[in-house]
C-alpha positions in Angstrom: -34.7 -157.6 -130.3 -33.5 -155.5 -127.2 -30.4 -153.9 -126.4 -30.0 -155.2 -122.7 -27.3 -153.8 -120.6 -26.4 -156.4 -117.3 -24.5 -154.5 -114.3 -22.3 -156.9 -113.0 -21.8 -160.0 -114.8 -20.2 -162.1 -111.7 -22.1 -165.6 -111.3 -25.6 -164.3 -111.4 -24.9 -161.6 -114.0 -23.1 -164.2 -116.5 -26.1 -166.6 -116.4 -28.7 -164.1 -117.6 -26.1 -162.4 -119.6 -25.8 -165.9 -121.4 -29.6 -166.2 -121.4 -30.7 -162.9 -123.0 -27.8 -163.4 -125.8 -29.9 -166.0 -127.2 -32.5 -163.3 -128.4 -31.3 -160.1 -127.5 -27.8 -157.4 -128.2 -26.4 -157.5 -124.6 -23.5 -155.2 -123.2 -21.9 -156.6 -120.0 -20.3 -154.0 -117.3 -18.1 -154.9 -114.6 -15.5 -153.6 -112.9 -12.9 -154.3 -115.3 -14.6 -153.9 -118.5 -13.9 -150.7 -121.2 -17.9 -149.9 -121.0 -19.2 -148.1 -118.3 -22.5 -148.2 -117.2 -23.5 -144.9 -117.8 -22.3 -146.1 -121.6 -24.5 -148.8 -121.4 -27.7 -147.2 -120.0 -27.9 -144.7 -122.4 -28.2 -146.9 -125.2 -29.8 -149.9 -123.4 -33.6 -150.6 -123.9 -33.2 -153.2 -120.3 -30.7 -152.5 -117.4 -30.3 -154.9 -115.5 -28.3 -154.4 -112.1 -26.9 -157.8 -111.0 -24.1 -157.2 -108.7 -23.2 -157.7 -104.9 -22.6 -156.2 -102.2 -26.4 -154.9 -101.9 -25.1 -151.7 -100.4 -23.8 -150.6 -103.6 -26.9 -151.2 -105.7 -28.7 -147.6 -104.9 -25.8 -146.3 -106.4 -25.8 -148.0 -109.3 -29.5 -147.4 -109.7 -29.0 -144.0 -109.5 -26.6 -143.7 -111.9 -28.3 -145.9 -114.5 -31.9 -143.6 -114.2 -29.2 -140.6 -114.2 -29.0 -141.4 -118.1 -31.7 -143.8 -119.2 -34.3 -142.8 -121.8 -37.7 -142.8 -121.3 -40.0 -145.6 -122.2 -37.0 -148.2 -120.8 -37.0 -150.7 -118.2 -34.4 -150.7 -115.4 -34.2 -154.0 -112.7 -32.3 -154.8 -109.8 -31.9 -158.3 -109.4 -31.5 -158.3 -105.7 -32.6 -160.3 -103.0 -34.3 -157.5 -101.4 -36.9 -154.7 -103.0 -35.9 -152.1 -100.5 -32.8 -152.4 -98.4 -32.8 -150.1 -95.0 -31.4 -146.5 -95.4 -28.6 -145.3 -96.6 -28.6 -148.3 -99.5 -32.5 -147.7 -100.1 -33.2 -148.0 -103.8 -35.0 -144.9 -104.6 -37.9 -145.7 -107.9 -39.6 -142.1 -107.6 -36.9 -140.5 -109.8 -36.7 -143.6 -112.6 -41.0 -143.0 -112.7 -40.4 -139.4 -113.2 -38.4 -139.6 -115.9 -41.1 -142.3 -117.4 -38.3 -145.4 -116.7 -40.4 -148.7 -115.7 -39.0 -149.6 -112.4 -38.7 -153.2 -111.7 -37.5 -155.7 -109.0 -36.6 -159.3 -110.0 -36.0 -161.8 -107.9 -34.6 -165.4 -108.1 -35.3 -167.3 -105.5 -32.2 -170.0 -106.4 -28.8 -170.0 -107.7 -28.7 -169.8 -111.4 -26.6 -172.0 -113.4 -25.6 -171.7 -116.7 -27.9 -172.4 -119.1 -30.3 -170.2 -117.3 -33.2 -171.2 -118.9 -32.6 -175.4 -118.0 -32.2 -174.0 -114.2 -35.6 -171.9 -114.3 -37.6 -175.1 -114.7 -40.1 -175.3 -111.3 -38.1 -172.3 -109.6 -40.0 -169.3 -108.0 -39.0 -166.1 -109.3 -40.7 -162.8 -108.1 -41.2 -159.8 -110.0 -42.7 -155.8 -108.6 -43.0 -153.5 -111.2 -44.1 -149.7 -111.4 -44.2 -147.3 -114.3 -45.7 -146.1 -116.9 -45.2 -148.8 -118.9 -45.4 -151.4 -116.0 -48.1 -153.3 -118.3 -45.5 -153.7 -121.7 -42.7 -154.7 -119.6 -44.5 -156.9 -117.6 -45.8 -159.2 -120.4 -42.2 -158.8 -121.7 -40.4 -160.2 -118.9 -43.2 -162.8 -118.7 -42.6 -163.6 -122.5 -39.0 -164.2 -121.8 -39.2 -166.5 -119.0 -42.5 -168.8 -118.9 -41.1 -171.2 -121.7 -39.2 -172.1 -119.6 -41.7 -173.0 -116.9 -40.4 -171.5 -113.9 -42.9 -170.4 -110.8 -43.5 -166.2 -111.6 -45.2 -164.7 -108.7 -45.6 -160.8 -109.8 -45.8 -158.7 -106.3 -46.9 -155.3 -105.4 -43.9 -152.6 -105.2 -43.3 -153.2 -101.2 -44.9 -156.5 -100.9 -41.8 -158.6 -101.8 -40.0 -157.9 -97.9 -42.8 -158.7 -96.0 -43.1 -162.1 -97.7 -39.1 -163.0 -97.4 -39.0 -162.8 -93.5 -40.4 -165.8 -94.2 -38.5 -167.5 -97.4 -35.2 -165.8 -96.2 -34.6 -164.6 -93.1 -36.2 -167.8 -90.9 -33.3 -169.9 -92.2 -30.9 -167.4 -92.0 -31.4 -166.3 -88.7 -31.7 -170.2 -87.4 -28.4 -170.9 -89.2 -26.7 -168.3 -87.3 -28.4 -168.9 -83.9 -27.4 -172.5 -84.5 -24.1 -172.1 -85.5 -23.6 -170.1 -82.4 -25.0 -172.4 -80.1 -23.3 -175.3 -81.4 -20.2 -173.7 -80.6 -21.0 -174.4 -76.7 -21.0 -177.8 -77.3 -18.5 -180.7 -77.8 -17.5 -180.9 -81.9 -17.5 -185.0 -81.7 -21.0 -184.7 -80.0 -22.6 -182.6 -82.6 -20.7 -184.2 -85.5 -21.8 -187.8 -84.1 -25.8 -186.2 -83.2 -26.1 -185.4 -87.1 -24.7 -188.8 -88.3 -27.6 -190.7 -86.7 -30.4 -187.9 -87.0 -33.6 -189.2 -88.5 -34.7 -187.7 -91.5 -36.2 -184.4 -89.8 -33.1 -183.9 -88.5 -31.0 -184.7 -91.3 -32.8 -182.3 -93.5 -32.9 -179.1 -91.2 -28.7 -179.6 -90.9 -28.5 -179.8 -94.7 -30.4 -176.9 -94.9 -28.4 -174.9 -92.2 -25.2 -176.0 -93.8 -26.4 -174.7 -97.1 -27.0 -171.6 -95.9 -23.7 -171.4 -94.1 -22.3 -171.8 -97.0 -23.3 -168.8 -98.5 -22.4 -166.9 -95.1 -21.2 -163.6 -96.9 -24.6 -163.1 -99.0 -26.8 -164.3 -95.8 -24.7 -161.3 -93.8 -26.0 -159.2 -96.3 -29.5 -159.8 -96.2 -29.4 -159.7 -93.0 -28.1 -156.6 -92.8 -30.3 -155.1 -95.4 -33.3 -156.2 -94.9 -35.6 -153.7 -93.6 -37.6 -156.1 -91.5 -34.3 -158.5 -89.8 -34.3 -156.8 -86.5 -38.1 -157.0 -86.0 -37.9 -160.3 -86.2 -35.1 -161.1 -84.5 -36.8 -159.5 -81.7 -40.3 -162.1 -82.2 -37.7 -165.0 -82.5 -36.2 -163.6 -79.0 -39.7 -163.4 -77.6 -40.7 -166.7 -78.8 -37.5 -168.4 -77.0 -37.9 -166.7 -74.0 -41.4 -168.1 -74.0 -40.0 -171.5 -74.7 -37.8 -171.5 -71.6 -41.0 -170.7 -69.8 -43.3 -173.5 -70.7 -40.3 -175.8 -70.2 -39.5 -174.7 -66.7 -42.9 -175.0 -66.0 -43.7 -178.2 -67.8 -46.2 -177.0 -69.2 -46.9 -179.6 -71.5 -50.4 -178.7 -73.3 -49.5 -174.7 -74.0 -45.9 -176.3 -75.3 -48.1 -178.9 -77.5 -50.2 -175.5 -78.7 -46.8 -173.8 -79.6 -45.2 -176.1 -81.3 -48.8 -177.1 -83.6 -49.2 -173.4 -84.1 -47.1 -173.4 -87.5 -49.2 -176.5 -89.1 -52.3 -174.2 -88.3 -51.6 -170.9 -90.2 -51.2 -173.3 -93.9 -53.5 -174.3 -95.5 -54.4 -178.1 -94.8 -55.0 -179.7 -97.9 -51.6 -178.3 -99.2 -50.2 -179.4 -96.0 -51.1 -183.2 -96.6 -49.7 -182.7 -99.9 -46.6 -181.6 -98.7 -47.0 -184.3 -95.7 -47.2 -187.7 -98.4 -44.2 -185.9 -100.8 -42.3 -185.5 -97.3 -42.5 -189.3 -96.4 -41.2 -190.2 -100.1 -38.0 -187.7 -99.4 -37.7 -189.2 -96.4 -37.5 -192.8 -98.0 -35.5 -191.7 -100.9 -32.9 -190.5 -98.6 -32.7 -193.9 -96.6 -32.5 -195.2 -99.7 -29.5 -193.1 -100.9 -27.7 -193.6 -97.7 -27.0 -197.0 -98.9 -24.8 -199.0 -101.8 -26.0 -196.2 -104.9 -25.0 -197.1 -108.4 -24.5 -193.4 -110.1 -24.0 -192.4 -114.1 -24.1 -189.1 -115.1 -24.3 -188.8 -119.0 -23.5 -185.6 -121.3 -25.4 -184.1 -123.2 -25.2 -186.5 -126.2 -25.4 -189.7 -124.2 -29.0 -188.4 -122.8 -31.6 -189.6 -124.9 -34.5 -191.0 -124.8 -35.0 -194.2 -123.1 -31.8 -194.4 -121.4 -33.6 -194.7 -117.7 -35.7 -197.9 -119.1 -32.0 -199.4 -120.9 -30.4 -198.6 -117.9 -33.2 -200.1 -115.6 -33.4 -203.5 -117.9 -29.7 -204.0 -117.2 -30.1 -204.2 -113.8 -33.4 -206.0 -114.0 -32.3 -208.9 -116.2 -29.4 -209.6 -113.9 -32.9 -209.9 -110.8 -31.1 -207.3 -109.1 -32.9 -205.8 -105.8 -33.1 -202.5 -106.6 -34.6 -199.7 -104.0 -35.1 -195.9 -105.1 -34.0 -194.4 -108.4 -33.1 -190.8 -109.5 -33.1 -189.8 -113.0 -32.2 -186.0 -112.9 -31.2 -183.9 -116.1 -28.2 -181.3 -115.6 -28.2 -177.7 -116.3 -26.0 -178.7 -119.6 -28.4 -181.1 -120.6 -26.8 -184.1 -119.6 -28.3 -186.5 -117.0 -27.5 -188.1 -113.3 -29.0 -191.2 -112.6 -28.6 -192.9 -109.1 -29.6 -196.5 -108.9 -30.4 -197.6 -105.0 -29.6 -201.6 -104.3 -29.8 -203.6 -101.4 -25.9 -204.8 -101.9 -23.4 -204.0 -103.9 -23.1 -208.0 -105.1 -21.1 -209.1 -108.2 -24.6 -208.7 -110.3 -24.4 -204.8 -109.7 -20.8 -204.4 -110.5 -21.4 -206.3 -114.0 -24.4 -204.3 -114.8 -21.7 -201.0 -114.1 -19.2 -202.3 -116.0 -21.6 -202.8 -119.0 -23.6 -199.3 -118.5 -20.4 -197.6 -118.4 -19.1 -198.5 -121.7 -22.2 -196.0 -123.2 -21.0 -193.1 -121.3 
């Protein structure tokens, strides 16, 4: 068992804090708490620093390798590795002083239970120190029951690879956002109502990222690499307008093919096929739905197949269905019909008496 200290126990800091209490002592430090973190570090085996804004992390780094033993392990769970100067997280002192220095990443919002929410999610881990090895297999040992997608980086490596899984989509919600600003509000709120599919699920992605606008501000302005590729994304348009003014249709074809090019193709058809059954599951969703969610206790097994058999015996025309379990081990299901006929409402009535 390890004494594990988490900085900051807001949303993301409460979910790991709930997770690691499972196995492990853990001391929470916040603002308004009596322990401090220099407190907590001293006796902690793990510090974890799990707090926003990013600007105040290399402070709080600091100050935790200011009192740290050797042979610990100190993370920051931020969504950058090495945010642009004067906030850069500086690892050559915690190495000195023979602290493993690591950066954890989790590429999702964590619910509580952590551990239901790791399930398929990518999480991304550098680490450096003397005992980069130990801790490594340790944080490995902690999360892989859990099954969720660990890609260990090299120290550096995990910025270069986020202008791509963060900053694209945060840089074309904001260009977006802007621009839609020049245009009528009843234009672009009818254009997204009858979007197609590729439509629909670029808008749902810019408005979730909008959502989030004060975090996406701060990786923007953090992340060593945003202006350098805010300046290829200006290049890029200002090519744009030139093939269109010139109608140049084949060098236009060649730009916009040139993304399905750099992936690899297999994968890509992979992705293609899953893509088309999204695309029908969302139709499908649009219309008449039938949904249960179920606690905990109600979700057992064969509930899908008894639910399924009520609708079935009734020769209802059922489309897509959805049987998702919840992050408190309950379970959604959504039921897609072609009507919402007398039939459908009975076999509600009757599957709502188990809930």
């Amino acid at each position: 068992m390890k004494t594990i200290a988490i900085i900051g126990v807001g949303v993301v800091g409460s979910a790991f804090a709930e997770f690691f209490e499972c196995k492990h002592k853990v001391l929470r430090v916040d603002l308004d708490t009596e322990l401090t973190l220099e407190d907590a570090a001293r006796v902690a085996d793990v510090v974890f620093i799990v707090t926003l804004p990013i600007e105040g992390v290399a402070t709080l780094f600091a100050r935790a390798v200011s009192v740290m033993r050797p042979g610990t392990l100190l993370i920051h769970g931020t969504s950058i590795e090495n945010p642009t100067a004067p906030h850069h997280i500086d690892t050559t002192l915690a190495i000195e002083k023979g602290i493993t220095a690591c950066h954890c990443h989790l590429h999702f919002k964590p619910e509580i239970p952590l551990a239901r929410t790791l399930f398929g999610q990518n999480v991304s881990i550098s680490i450096v120190g003397k005992n980069e090895k130990i801790w490594g297999d340790w944080l490995e040992h902690e999360f892989m029951p859990f099954q969720p997608l660990l890609h260990h980086l090299k120290p550096g490596e995990h910025d270069n690879i986020t202008v791509v899984s963060q900053l694209v989509h945060t840089i074309v919600t904001a260009v977006i956002g802007a621009a839609w600003q020049k245009i009528p509000s009843q234009i672009v709120t009818k254009g997204i109502g009858i979007g197609g599919p590729p439509c629909r699920f670029l808008i749902r992605s810019i408005f979730r990222t909008a959502s989030a606008g004060k975090v996406m501000s701060s990786i923007l302005f953090n992340h060593p690499l945003a202006l350098a590729f805010i300046e290829h994304v200006e290049e890029a348009l200002q090519e744009l307008k030139n093939l269109i003014r010139k109608k140049d249709e084949a060098s236009l074809e060649t730009m916009l093919g040139a993304a399905r090019k750099i992936f690899d193709q297999k994968k890509l058809a992979a992705w293609d096929e899953s893509t088309s059954r999204l695309i029908r599951l969302e139709a499908d969703m649009q219309k008449t739905v039938a949904a249960f969610r179920f606690p905990a206790e109600k979700n057992i097994s064969g509930l899908l197949e008894k639910i399924l058999h009520e609708f079935g015996k009734r020769g209802i025309d059922m489309t897509s269905t959805i049987a998702q379990v919840t992050p408190d081990g309950g379970c959604i299901i959504m039921i897609g019909v072609k009507e919402n006929s007398p039939a459908v409402q009975e076999a509600e009535t009757e599957i709502r008496k188990w809930m």
